[in-house]
ZADREN-975928 format. One record per residue (C-alpha): residue number from 1; residue in one letter; y, z, x negated. Coordinates in nm, 4 decimals, always signed. Layout:
BEGIN
   pos   code         c2         c3         c1
   NUM      A          Y          Z          X
...
//
This chain:
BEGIN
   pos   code         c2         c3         c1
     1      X    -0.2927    +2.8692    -1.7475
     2      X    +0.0621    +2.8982    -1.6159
     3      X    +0.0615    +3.1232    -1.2451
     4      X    +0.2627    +2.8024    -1.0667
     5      X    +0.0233    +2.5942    -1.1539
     6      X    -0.3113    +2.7814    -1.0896
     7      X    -0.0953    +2.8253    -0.7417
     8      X    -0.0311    +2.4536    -0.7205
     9      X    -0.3790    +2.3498    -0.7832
    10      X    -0.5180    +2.6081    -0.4523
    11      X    -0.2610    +2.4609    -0.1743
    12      X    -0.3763    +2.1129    -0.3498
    13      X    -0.6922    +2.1941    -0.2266
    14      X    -0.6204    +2.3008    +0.1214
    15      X    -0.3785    +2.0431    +0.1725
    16      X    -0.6361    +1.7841    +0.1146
    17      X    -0.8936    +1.9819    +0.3101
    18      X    -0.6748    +2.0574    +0.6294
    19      X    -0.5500    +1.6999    +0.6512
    20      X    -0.8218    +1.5157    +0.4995
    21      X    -0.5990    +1.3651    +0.2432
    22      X    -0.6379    +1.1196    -0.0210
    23      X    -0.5324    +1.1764    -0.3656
    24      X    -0.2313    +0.9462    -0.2818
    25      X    -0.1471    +1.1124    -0.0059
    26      X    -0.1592    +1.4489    -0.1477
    27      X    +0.0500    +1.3217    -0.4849
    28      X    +0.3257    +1.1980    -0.2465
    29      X    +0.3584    +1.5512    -0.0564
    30      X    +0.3643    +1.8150    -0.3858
    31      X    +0.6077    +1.5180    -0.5431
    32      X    +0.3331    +1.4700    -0.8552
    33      X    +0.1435    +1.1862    -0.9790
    34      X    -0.2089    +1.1468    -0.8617
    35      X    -0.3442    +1.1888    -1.2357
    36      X    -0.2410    +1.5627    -1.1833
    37      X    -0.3462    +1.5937    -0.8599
    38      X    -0.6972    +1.4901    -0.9588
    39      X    -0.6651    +1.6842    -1.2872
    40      X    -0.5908    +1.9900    -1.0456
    41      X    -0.8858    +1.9773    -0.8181
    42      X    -1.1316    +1.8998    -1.0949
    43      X    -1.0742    +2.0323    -1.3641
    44      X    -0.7985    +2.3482    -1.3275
    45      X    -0.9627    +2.4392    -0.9856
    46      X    -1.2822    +2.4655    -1.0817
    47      X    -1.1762    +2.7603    -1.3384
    48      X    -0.9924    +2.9275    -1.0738
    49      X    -1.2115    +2.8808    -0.7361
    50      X    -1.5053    +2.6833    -0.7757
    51      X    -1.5838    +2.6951    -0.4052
    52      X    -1.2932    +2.5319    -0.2689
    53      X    -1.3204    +2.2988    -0.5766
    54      X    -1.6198    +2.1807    -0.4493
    55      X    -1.4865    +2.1484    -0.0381
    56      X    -1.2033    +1.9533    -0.1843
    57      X    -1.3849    +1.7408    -0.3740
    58      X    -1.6171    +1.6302    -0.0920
    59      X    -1.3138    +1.5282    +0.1013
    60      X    -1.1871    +1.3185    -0.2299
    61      X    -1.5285    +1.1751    -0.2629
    62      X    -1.5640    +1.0566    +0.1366
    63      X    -1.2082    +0.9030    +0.0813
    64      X    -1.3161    +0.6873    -0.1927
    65      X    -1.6297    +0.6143    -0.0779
    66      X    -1.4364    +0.4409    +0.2205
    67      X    -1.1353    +0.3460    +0.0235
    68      X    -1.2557    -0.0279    +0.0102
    69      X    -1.2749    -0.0192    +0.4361
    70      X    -0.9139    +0.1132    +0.4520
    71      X    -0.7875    -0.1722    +0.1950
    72      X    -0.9117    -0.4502    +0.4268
    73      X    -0.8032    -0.3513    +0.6921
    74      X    -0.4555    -0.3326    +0.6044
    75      X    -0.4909    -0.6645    +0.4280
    76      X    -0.5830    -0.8010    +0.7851
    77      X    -0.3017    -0.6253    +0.9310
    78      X    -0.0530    -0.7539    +0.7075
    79      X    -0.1707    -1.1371    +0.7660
    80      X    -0.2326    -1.0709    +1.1523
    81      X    +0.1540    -0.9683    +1.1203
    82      X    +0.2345    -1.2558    +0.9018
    83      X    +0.0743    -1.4909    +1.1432
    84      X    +0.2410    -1.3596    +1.5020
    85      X    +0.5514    -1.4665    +1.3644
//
């Protein structure tokens, strides 16, 4: 595996640990799609560091877990918004 990348994949990581990020979130800071950024954490970052792998992915897997909560309430922001108007 290429050095920038195994790089890439460990500030991945601590990017969505310090900040609590979502994969979305994270794609739209390092400028990449969110396919890699998954494909980093899971897959290339297990290889290299298996430990923050595994911090990392507990943050992913709270964010989807409450990914569904998040949607609806922007959905009822954007009609309370529509609405006021």
């Amino acid at each position: 595996m290429k050095n920038y990348i195994e790089e890439r994949a460990i500030e991945i990581a601590r990017y969505i640990i310090e900040n609590n990020a979502t994969v979305r979130q994270t794609a739209r800071q390092f400028g990449i799609s969110k396919s890699t950024v998954h494909k980093d954490v899971t897959e290339r970052l297990t290889q290299i560091n298996p430990s923050l792998a595994r911090e990392a992915r507990k943050v992913l897997d709270v964010n989807k877990s409450e990914r569904h909560i998040r949607g609806g309430l922007a959905t009822r922001e954007k009609y309370a918004h529509m609405h006021c108007g």
